[in-house]
DRENGU-26531 format. One record per residue: x, y, z of N, C-alpha, C in turn. Coordinates in nm, 2 decimals. Example, Ala and Ser with C-alpha at 12.3 -4.5 7.8 and 13.67 -1.06 7.14 Angstrom:
<nodes>
<node n_u="1.32" n_v="-0.57" n_w="0.78" ca_u="1.23" ca_v="-0.45" ca_w="0.78" c_u="1.32" c_v="-0.33" c_w="0.78"/>
<node n_u="1.28" n_v="-0.22" n_w="0.71" ca_u="1.37" ca_v="-0.11" ca_w="0.71" c_u="1.29" c_v="0.00" c_w="0.79"/>
</nodes>
This chain:
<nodes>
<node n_u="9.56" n_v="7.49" n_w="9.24" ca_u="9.44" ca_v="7.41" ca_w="9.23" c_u="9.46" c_v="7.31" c_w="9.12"/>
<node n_u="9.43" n_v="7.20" n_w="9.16" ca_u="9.47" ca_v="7.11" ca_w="9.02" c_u="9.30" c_v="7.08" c_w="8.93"/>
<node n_u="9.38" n_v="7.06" n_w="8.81" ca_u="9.29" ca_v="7.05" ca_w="8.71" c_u="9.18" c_v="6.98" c_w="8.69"/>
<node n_u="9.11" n_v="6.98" n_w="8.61" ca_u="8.97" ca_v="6.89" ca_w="8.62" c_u="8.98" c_v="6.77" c_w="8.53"/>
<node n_u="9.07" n_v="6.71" n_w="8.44" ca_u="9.17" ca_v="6.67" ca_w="8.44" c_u="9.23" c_v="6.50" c_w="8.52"/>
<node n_u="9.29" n_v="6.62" n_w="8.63" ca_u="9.37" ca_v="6.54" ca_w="8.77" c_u="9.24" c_v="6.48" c_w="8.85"/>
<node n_u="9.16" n_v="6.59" n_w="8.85" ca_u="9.03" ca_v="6.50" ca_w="8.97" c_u="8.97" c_v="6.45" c_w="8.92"/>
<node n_u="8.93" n_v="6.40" n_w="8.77" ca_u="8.88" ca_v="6.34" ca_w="8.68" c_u="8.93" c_v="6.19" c_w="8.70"/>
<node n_u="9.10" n_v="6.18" n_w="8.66" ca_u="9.20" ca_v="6.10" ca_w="8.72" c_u="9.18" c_v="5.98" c_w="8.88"/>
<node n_u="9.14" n_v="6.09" n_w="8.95" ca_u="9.14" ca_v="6.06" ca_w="9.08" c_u="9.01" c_v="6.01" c_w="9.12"/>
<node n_u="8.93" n_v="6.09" n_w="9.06" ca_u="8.80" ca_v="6.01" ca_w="9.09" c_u="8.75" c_v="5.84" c_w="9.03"/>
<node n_u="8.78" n_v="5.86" n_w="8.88" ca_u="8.83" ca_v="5.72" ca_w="8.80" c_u="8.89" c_v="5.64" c_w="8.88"/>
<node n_u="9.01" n_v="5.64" n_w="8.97" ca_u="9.10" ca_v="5.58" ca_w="9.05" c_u="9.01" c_v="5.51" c_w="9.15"/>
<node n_u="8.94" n_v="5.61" n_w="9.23" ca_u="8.86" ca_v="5.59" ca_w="9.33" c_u="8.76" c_v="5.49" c_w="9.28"/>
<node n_u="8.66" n_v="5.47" n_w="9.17" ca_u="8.56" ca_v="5.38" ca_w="9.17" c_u="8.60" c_v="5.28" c_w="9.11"/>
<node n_u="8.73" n_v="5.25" n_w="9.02" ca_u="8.79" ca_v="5.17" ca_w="8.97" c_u="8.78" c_v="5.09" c_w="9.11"/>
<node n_u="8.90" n_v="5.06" n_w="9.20" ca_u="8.91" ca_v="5.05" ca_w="9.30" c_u="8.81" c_v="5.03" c_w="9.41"/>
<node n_u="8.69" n_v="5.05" n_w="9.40" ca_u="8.61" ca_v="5.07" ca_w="9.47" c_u="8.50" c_v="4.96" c_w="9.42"/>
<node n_u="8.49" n_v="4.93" n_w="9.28" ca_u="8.46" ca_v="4.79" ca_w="9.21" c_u="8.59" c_v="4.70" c_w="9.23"/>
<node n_u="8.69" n_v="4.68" n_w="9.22" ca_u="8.75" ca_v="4.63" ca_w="9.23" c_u="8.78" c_v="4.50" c_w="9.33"/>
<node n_u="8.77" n_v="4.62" n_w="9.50" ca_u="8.83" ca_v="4.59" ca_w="9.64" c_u="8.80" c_v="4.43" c_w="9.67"/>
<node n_u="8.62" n_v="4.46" n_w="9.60" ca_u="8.55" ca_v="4.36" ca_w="9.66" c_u="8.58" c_v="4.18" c_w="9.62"/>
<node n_u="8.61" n_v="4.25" n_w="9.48" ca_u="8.64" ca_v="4.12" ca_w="9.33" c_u="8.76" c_v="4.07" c_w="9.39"/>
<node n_u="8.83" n_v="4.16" n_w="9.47" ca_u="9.02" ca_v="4.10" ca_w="9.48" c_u="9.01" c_v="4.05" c_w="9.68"/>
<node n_u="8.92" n_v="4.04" n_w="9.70" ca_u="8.90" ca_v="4.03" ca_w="9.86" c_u="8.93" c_v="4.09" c_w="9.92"/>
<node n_u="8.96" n_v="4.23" n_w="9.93" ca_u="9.05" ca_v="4.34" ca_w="10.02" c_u="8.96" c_v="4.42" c_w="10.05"/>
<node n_u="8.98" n_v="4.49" n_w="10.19" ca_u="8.87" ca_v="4.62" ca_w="10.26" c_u="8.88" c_v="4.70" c_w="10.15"/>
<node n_u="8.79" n_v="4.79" n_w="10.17" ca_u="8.81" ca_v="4.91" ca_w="10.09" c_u="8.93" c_v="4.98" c_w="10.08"/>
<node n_u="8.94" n_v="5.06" n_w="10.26" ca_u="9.04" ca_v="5.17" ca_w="10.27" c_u="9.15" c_v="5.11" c_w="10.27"/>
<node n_u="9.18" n_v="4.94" n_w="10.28" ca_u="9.36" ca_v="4.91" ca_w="10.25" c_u="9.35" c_v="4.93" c_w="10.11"/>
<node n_u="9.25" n_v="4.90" n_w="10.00" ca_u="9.29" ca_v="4.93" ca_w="9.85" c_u="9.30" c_v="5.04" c_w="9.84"/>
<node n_u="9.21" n_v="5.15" n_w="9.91" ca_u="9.22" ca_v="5.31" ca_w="9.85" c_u="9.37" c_v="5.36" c_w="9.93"/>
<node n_u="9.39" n_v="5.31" n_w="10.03" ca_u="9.53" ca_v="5.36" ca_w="10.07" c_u="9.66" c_v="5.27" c_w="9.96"/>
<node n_u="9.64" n_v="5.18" n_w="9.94" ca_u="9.74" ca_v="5.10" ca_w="9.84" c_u="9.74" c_v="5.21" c_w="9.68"/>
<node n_u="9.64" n_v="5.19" n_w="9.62" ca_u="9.60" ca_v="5.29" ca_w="9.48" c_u="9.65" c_v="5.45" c_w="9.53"/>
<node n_u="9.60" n_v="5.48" n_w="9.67" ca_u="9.66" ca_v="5.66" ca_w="9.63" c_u="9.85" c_v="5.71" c_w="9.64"/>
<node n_u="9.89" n_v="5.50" n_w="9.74" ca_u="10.05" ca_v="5.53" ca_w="9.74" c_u="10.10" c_v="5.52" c_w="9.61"/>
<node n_u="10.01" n_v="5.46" n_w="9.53" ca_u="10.09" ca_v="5.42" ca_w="9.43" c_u="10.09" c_v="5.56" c_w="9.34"/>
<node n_u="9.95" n_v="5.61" n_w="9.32" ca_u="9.94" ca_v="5.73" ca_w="9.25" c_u="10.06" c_v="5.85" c_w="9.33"/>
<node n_u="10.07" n_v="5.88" n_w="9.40" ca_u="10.17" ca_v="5.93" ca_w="9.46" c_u="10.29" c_v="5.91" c_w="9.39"/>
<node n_u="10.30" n_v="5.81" n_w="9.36" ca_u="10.49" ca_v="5.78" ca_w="9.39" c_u="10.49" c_v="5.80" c_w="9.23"/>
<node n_u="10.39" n_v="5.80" n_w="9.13" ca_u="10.40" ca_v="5.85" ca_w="8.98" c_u="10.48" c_v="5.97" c_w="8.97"/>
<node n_u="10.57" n_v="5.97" n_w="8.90" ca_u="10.62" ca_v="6.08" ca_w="8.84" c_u="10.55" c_v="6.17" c_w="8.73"/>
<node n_u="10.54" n_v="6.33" n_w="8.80" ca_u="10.41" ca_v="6.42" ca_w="8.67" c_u="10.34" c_v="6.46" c_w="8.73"/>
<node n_u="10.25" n_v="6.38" n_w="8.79" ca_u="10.12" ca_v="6.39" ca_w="8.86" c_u="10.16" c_v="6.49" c_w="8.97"/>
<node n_u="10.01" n_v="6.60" n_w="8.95" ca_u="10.03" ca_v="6.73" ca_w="9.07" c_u="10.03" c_v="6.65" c_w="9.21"/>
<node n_u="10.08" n_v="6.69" n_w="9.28" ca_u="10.01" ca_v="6.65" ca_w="9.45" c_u="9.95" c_v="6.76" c_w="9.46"/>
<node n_u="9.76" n_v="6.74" n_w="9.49" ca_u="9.65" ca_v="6.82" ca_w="9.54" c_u="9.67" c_v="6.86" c_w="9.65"/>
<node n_u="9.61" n_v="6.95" n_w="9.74" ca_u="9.68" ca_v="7.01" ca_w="9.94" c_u="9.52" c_v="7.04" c_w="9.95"/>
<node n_u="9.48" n_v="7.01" n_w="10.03" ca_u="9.37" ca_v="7.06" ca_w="10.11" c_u="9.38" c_v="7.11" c_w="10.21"/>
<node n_u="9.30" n_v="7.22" n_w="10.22" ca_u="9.32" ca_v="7.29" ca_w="10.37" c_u="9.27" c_v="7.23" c_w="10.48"/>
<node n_u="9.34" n_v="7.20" n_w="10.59" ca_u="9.27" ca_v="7.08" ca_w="10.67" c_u="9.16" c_v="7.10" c_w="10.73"/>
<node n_u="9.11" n_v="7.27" n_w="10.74" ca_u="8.96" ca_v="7.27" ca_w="10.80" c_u="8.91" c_v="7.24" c_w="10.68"/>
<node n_u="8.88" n_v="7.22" n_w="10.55" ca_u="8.84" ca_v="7.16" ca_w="10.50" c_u="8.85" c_v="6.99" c_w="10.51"/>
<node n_u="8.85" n_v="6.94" n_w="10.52" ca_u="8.88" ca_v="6.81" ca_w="10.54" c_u="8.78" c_v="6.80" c_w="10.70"/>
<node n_u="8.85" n_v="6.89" n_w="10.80" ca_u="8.75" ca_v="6.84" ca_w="10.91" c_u="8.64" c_v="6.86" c_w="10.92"/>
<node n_u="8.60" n_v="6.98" n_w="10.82" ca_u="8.45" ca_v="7.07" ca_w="10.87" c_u="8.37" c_v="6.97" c_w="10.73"/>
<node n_u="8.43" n_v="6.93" n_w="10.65" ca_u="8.38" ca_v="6.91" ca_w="10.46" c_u="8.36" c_v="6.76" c_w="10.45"/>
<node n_u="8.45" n_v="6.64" n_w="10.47" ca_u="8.48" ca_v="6.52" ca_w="10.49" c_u="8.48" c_v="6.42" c_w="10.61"/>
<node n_u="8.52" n_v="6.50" n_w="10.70" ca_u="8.48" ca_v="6.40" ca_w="10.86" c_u="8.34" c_v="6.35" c_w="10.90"/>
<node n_u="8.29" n_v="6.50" n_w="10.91" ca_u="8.16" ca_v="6.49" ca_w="10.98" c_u="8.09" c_v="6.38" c_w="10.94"/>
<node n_u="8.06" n_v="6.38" n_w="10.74" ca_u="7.99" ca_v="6.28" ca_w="10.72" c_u="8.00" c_v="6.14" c_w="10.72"/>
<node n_u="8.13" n_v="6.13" n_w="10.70" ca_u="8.25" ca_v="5.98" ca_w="10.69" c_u="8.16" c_v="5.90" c_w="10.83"/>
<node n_u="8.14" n_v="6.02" n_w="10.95" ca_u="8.15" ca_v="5.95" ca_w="11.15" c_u="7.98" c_v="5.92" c_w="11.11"/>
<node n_u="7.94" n_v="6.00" n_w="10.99" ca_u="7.78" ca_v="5.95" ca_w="11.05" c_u="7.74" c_v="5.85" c_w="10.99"/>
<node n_u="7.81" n_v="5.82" n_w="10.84" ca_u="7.76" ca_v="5.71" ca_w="10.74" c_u="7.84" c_v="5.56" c_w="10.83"/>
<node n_u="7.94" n_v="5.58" n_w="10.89" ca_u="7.98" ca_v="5.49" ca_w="10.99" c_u="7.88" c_v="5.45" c_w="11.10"/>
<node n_u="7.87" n_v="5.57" n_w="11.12" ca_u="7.71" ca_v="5.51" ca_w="11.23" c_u="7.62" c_v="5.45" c_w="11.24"/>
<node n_u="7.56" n_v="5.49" n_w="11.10" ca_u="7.45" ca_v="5.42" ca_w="11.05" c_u="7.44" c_v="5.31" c_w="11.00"/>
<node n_u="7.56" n_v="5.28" n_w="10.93" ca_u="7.57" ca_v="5.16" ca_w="10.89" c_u="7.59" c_v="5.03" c_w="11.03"/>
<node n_u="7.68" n_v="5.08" n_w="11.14" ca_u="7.67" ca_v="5.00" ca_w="11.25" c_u="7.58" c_v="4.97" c_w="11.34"/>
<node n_u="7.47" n_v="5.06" n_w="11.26" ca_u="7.32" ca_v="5.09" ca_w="11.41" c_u="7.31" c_v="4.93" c_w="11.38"/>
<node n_u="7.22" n_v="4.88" n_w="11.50" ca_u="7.15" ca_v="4.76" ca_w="11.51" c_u="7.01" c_v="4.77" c_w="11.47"/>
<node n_u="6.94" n_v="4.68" n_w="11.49" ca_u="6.84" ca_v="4.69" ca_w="11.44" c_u="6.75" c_v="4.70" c_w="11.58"/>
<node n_u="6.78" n_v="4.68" n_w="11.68" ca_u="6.73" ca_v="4.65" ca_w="11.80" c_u="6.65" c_v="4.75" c_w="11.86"/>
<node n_u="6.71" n_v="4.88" n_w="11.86" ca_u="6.64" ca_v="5.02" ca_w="11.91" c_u="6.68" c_v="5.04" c_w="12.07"/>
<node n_u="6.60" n_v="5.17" n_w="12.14" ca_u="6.62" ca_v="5.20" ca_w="12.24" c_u="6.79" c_v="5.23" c_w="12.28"/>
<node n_u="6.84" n_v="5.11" n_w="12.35" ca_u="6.98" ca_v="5.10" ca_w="12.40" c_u="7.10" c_v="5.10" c_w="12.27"/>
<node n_u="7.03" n_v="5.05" n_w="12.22" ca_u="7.18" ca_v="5.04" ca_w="12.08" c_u="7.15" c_v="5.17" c_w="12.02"/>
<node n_u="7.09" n_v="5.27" n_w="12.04" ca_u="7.09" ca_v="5.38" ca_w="11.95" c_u="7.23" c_v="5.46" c_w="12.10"/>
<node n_u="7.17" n_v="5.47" n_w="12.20" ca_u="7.30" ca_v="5.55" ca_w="12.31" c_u="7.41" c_v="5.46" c_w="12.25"/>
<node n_u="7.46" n_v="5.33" n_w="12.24" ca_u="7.56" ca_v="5.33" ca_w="12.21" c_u="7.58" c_v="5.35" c_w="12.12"/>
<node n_u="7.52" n_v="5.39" n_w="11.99" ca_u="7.60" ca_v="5.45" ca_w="11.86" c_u="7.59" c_v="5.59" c_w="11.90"/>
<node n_u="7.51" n_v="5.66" n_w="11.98" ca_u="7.55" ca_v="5.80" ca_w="11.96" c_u="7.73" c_v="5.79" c_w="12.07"/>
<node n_u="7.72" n_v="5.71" n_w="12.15" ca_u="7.87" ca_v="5.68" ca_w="12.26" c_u="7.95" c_v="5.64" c_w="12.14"/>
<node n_u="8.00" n_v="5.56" n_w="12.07" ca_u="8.08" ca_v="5.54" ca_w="11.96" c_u="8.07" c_v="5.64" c_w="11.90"/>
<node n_u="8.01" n_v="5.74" n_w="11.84" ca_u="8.00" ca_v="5.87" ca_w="11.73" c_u="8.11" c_v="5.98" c_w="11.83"/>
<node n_u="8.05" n_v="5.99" n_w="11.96" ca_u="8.09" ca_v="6.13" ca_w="12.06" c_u="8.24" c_v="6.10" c_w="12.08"/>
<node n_u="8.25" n_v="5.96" n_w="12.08" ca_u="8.41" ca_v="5.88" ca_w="12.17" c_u="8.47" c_v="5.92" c_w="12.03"/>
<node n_u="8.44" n_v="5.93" n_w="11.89" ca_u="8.55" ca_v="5.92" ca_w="11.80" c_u="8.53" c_v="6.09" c_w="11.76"/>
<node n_u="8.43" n_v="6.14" n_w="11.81" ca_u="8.48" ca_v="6.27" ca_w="11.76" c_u="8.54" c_v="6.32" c_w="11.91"/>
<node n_u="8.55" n_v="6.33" n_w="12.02" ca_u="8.65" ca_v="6.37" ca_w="12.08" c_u="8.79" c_v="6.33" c_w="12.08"/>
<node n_u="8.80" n_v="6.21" n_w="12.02" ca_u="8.95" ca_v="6.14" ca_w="12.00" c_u="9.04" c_v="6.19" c_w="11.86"/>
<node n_u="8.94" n_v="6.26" n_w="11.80" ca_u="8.98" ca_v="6.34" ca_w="11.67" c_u="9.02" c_v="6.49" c_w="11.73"/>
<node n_u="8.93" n_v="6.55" n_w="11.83" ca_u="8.94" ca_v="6.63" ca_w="11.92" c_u="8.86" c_v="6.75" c_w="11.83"/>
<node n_u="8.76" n_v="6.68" n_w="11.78" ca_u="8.65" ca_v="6.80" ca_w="11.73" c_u="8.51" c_v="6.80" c_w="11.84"/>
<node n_u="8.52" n_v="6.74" n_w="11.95" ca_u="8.42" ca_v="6.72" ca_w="12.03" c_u="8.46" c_v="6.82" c_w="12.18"/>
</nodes>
């Protein structure tokens, strides 16, 4: 289990970067995937493991619904089936559906 510390570290990393993304013109997830290769390739630093039902059951679910939401339209009726069809299409393609 790594220390509090390390996710202290990591978390720091994450909002640095997350103020940052915007300032430097870059998506979010190419900066957070850029910042966590780099923290990676540091020499010292623990590599964390998660158990991947954690990750699917802890981290996905909410990730597919805050994605939802944020793409609903404003329109109603029909654009709600297609965000619940976008939501169902990406969780069977993950193969939790």
């Amino acid at each position: 289990m790594p220390s509090l510390e390390v996710l202290l570290l990591l978390l720091a990393a994450i909002a640095v970067t997350a103020i940052a993304a915007p300032r430097l013109r870059l998506p979010l997830p190419i900066a957070l995937t850029g910042v966590g290769l780099v923290l990676a390739l540091v020499p010292g630093l623990p590599h964390p493991r998660l158990d991947p039902d954690v990750v699917l059951l802890g981290f996905l679910p909410p990730l597919l619904y805050a994605d939802v939401e944020t793409r609903r339209p404003e329109v109603g009726g029909q654009a709600d089936l297609q965000d619940v069809d976008l939501f169902l299409g990406r969780a069977k393609g993950l193969g939790i559906g």
